[in-house]
N, C-alpha and C positions, 0 to 999 in steps of 0.2 A: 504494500500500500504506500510505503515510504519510498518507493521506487518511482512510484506512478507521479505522486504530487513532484521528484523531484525533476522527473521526465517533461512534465507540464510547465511549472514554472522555469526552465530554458527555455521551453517551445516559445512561450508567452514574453520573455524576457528579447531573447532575439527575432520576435517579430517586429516590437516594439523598436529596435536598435535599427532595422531596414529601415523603417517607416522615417527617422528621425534623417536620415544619410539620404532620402528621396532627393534629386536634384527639382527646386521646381522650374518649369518651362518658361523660354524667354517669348517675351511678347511679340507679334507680328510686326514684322520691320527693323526688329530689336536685333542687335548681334556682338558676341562677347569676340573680341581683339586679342594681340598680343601686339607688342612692336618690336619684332622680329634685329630690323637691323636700322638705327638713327644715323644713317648716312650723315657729311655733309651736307652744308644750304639746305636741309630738309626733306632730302632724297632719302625719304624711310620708306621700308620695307613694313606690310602689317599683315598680319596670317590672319585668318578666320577661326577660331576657336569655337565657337557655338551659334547657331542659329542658321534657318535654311537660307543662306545666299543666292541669289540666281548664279548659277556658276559661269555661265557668259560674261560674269565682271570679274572671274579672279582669275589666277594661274592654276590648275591643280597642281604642278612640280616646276622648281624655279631654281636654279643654282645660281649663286654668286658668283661670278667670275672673280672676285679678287681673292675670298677663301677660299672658295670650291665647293662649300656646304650648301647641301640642299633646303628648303622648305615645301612646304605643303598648303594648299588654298590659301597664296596671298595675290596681293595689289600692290600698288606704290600710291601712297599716299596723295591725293589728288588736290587737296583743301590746306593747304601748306597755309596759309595766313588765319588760319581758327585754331590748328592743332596745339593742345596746351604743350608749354613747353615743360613743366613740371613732370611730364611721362617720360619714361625712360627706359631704353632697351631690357627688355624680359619686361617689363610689364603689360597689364594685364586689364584691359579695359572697356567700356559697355559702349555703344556704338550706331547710328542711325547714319542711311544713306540721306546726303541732301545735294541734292545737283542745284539746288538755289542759292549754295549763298558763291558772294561777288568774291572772288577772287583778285583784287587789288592793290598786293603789296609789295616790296619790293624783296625778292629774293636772290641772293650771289647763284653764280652763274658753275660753281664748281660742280665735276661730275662725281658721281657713284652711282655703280649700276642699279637699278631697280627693277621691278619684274615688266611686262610692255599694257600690263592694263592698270589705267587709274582711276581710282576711285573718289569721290568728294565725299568726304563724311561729318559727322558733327559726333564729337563726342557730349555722352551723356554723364551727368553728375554721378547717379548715382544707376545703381543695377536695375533693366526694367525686366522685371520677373511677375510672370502671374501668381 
């Protein structure tokens, strides 16, 4: 009998623990980042980490010609005069495409490869999760 109840309260205990670890789902249009590689002049590299992207905006496999290292579903940063400069290589951050805002500022002219499709985005404060 003391077997049973001890059977039960794991069962119950590690349901309990899945339920807690659920990721929840990002919102539609919403999409989690990384910034792969902060080139100079703002020639960054940004992977897609979560959320369904149309994949006609990014790369699926992209090597850097100057390390050699590969990536997986990224862009080159499109919106180069909104992206906060406080993010910084490996980080990790929540994301909305926006083809509206103006691009008007003045950026140095130095190269680093980057993947061949750009994306304009607006990064978001804080995580949009349902």
């Amino acid at each position: 009998m003391v077997k049973i109840f001890l059977v039960l309260a794991v069962l119950i205990l590690a349901s309990k623990q899945t339920c807690k670890h659920a990721k929840p789902a990002l919102m539609k249009g919403c999409y989690k980042g990384k910034l792969e590689i902060k080139g100079g002049c703002m020639n960054y590299t940004i992977a897609v980490e979560e959320g369904n992207i149309d994949t006609a905006l990014i790369v699926p496999t992209w090597t850097d010609e100057n390390t050699g290292k590969s990536y997986k579903n990224v862009f080159a940063l499109g919106s180069r005069c909104n992206f906060p400069a406080t993010i910084n290589e490996g980080d990790e951050f929540y994301f909305m495409i926006d083809n509206t805002a103006l691009q008007n500022c003045a950026v140095c002219m130095m190269f680093y490869p980057t993947p061949q499709k750009h994306v304009s985005i607006k990064v978001l404060d804080k995580p949009c999760v349902e």
